[in-house]
C-alpha positions as CSV (number, residue, x, y, z in Angstrom):
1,X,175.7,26.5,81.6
2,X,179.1,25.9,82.8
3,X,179.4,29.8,83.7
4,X,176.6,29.5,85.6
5,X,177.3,26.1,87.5
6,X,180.9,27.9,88.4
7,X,179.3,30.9,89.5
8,X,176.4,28.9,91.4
9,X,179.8,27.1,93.5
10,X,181.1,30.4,94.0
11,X,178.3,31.8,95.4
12,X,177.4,28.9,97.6
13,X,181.4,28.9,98.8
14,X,181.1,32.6,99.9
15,X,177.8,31.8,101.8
16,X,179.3,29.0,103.5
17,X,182.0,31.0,104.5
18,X,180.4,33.8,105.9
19,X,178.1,31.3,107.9
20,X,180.9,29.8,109.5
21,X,182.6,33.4,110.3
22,X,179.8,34.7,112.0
23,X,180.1,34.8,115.7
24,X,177.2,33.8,117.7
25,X,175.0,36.9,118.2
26,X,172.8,38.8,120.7
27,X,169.6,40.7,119.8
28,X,170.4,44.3,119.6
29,X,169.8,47.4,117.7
30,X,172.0,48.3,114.4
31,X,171.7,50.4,111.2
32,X,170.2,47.5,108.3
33,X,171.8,50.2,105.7
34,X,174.9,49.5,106.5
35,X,174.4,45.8,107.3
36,X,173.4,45.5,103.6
37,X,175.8,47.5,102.3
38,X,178.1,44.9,104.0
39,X,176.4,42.4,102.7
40,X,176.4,43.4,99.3
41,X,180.1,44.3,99.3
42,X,181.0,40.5,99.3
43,X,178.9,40.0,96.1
44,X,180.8,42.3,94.4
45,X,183.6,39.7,93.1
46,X,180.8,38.1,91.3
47,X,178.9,40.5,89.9
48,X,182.0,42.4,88.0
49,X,182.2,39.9,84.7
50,X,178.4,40.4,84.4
51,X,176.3,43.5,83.8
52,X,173.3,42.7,87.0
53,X,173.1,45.6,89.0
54,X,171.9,45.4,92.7
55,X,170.0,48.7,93.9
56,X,168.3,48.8,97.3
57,X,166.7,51.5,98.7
58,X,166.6,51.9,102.8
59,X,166.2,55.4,104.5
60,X,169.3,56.8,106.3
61,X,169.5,56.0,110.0
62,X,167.3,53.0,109.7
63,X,167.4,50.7,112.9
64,X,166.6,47.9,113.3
65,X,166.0,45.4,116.6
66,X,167.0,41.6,115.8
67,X,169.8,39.0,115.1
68,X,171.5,41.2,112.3
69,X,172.9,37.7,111.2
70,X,169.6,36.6,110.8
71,X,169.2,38.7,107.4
72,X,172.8,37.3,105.7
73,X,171.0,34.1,104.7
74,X,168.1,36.1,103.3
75,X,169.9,37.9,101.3
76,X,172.3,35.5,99.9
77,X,169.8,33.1,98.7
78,X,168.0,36.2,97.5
79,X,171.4,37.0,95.1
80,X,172.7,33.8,94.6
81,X,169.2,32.9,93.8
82,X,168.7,35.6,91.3
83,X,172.4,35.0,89.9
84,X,172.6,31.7,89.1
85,X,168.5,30.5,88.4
86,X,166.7,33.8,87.5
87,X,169.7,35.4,85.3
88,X,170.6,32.1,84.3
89,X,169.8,32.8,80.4
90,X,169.9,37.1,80.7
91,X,173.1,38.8,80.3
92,X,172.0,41.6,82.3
93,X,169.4,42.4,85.5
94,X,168.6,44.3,88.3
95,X,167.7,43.0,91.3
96,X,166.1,45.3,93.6
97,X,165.8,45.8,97.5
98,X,163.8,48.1,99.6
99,X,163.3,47.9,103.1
100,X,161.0,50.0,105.0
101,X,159.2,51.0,107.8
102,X,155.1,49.4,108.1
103,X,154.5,51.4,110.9
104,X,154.8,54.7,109.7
């Protein structure tokens, strides 16, 4: 429980953070790949003392037209979510995104 409760501030910290650091954005076109890979680059630090694994699956040269910061809250509650309610009592999990096209 305390593990968890020090992870859960951790988390919330490094969301905070991030919130504060990003710069006020335009709509444009940019590759969601490497947005998440981004993104899921500053959960590393967490994830190293316990055995989740993140996997996401998103087609190469995937572009998307938005507020790119728009997804960081998304997918920080999605982790920090999963991390410190859903894996609360496991020692290990996967948590899995895939992002693809309707259209098609």
């Amino acid at each position: 429980m305390v593990n968890s409760l020090k992870r859960t501030t951790k988390i919330v910290a490094m969301v905070e953070k991030l919130a504060v650091d990003q710069p006020q954005e335009t709509v444009r076109a940019y590759d969601i790949k490497h947005y998440i890979i981004g993104v899921l680059r500053d959960f590393n630090h967490l994830l190293d003392n316990a055995q989740h694994i993140i996997c996401f699956d998103v087609e190469n040269d995937f572009e998307v037209y938005g507020l790119p910061g728009a997804l960081l809250p998304i997918l920080s509650n999605l982790i920090s979510n999963s991390l410190s309610h859903g894996f609360e009592y496991i020692k290990s999990g996967d948590i899995s995104i895939e992002v693809f096209n309707i259209d098609q």
